[in-house]
N, C-alpha and C positions, 0 to 999 in steps of 0.2 A: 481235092477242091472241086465245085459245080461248076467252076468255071469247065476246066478239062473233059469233063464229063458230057457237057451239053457244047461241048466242042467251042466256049466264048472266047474273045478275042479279049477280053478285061471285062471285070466285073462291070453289073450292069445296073446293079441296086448298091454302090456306092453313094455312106452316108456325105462324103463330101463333095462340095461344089465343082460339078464338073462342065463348061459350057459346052464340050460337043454332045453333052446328054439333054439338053436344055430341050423341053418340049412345049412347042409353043400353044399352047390353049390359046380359044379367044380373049383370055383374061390374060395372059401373059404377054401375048401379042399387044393388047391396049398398051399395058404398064412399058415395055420398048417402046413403044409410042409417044409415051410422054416422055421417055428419057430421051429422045432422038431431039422429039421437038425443043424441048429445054436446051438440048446444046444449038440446035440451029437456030435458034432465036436467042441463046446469048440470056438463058430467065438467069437472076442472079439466085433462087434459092430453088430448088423442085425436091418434093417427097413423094417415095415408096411406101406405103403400110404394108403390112401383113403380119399375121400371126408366125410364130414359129415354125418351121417346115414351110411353108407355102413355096419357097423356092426364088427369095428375094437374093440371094447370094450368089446361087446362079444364074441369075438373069442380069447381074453385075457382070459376072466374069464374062459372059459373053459378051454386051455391051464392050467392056474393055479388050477384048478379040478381037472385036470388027477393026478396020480400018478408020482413023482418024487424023486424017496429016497436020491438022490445024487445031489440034489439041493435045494438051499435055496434063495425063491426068496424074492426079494423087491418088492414093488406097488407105485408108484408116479403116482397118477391122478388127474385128474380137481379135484375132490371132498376134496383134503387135504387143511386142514385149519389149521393157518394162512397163507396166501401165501409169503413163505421166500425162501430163495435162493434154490437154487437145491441141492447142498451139506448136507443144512440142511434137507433137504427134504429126502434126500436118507440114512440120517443116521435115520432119524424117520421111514423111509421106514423098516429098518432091526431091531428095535424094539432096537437102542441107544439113548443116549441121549446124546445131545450136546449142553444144555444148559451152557453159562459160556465160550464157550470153543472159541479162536483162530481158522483162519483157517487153521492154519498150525496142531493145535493140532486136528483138525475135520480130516483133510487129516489124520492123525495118528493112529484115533480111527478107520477108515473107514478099514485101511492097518491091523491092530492088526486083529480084527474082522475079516476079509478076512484068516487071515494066521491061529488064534488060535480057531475060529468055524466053522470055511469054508475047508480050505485045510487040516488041521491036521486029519480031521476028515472025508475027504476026499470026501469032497461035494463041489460044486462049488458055485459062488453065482452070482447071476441073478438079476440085477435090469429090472425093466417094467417102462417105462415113457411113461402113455400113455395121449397123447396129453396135454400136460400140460405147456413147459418151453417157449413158447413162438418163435418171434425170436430176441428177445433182444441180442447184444453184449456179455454181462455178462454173461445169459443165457449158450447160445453155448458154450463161454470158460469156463464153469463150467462144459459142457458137454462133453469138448474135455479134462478134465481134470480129468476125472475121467474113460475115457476109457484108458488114459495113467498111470491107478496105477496098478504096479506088486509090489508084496512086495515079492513074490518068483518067481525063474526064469520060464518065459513062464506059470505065472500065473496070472488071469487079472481079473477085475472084465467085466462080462458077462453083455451088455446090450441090450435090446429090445426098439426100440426107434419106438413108433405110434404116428404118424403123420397128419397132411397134404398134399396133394401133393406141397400148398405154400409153405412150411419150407424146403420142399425136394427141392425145386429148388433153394432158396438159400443157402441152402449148396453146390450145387453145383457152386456158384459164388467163383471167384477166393480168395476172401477175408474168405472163409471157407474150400478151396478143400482140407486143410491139414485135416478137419474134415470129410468130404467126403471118404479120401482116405479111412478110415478106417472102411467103411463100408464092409463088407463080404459077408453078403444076406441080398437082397433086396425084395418087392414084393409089387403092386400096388393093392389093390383091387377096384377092379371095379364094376359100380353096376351091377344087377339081369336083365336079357330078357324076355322075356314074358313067356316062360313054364317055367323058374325057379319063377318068381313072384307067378305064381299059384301053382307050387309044395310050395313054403314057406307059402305060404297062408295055405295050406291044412296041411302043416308039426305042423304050431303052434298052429293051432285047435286041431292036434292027442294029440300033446301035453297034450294040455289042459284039452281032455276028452271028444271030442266033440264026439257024436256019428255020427253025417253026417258034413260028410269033403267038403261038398259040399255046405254049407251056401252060397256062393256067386257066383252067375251065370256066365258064361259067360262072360253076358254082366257087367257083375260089375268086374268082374275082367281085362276085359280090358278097362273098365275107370279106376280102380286101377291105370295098368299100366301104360295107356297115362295122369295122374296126380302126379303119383310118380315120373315116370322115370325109376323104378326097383330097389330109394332107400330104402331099410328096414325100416330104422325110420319113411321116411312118409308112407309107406306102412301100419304099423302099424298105424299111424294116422287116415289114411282111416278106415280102420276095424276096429279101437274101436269105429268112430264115427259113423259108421252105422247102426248099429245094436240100437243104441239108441236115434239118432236122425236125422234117414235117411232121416224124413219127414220135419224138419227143416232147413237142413244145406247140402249144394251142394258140392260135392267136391273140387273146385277152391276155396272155401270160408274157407273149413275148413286146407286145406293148408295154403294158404294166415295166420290164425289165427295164426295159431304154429307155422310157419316157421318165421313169425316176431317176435315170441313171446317169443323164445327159447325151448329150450326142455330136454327127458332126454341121457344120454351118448347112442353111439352107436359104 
């Protein structure tokens, strides 16, 4: 393995979401911006866009790594099994169970919970929905239905909704603006430019323990970047696969592989 080899402490072009890998571009810096301010201001709905890879999953995890005494968050991701409605999802999110139960008596346990381990105790509670509900009908009015629960006055439950930028555009169709409306902060991430592509390049190797941050030249780092685009997850593609089969596999080829083939969260 290239880890042993270049002497790394754990890989460092891991396609999955890792926060102590999280490199904070000025774009990414913004987008923690808005999630920080959204909790200290208590917004009841805030959205992430980003295209695929962009690195919305790990800038969740890290967010939920920092320290937050006065919040209690929930997690709804692609990763949750079996895939059932959102309601149910977001009371497995908070560590209920609502096996058996109505939705009316689900809505009940959601509001109790909120008022007698949440607000009494004087924490708020934060669900994270990261890209996960689709844009089904159902979907959305489970989502516009749970931004609408106060069970005390001008207290709400808190959500972070990561996205797509397709999802975000139809909510903004007239058949959802009521759900729209009730967005507070918003933020698009956008991908990486070529000196940010090469500082994340060299940021994930420090990471990792590389002792030369400079594994990849120049000229590889700007084929990186005219095959990536400057998004993270195939960025990462690229560099895991170099290093182990640079003499085999061309970069349009090993794109091409994974990008049809799926991958992990970003």
């Amino acid at each position: 393995m290239y880890n042993l080899f270049y002497k790394l402490r754990k890989s460092p072009f891991s396609l999955n979401p890792d926060p102590d890998f999280l490199y904070l571009s000025p774009k990414h810096k913004n987008a923690l911006a808005v999630l920080e301010r959204s909790l200290a201001n208590w917004v009841g709905l805030s959205a992430i866009t980003g295209e695929k890879g962009t690195g919305k999953s790990t800038l969740i995890r890290y967010l939920l790594k920092q320290s937050w005494p006065d919040v209690t968050f929930g997690l709804v991701s692609e990763s949750d099994t079996p895939p059932v409605g959102l309601l149910k999802r977001t009371l497995s999110a908070f560590g209920l169970n609502s096996f058996g139960k109505t939705t009316s008596e689900s809505y009940d346990l959601l509001s109790d919970f909120m008022v007698i381990d949440c607000f009494w105790k004087k924490r708020q509670p934060v669900l994270i929905i990261d890209e996960s509900i689709g844009m089904e009908s159902r979907a959305l009015e489970e989502l516009y239905m749970l931004s609408t629960i106060e069970p005390e006055k001008n207290r709400k439950l808190r959500i972070i909704l990561v996205m797509p930028p397709s999802l975000w555009e139809t909510l903004k169709r007239p058949t959802w603006s009521h759900l729209a409306r009730r967005v507070g902060n918003s933020y698009q991430l956008e991908t990486l430019n070529y000196q940010e592509t090469v500082a994340y390049v060299q940021h994930r190797l420090r990471v990792a323990g590389a002792q030369n941050e400079s594994l990849f030249d120049d000229p590889a780092c700007k084929a990186i970047f005219r095959y990536s685009g400057g998004n993270p997850r195939l960025i990462n593609v690229l560099c895991n696969a170099a290093p182990v089969s640079y003499t085999h596999l061309t970069l349009p080829t090993t794109i091409e592989v994974w990008w049809g083939g799926g991958g992990g969260g970003g």
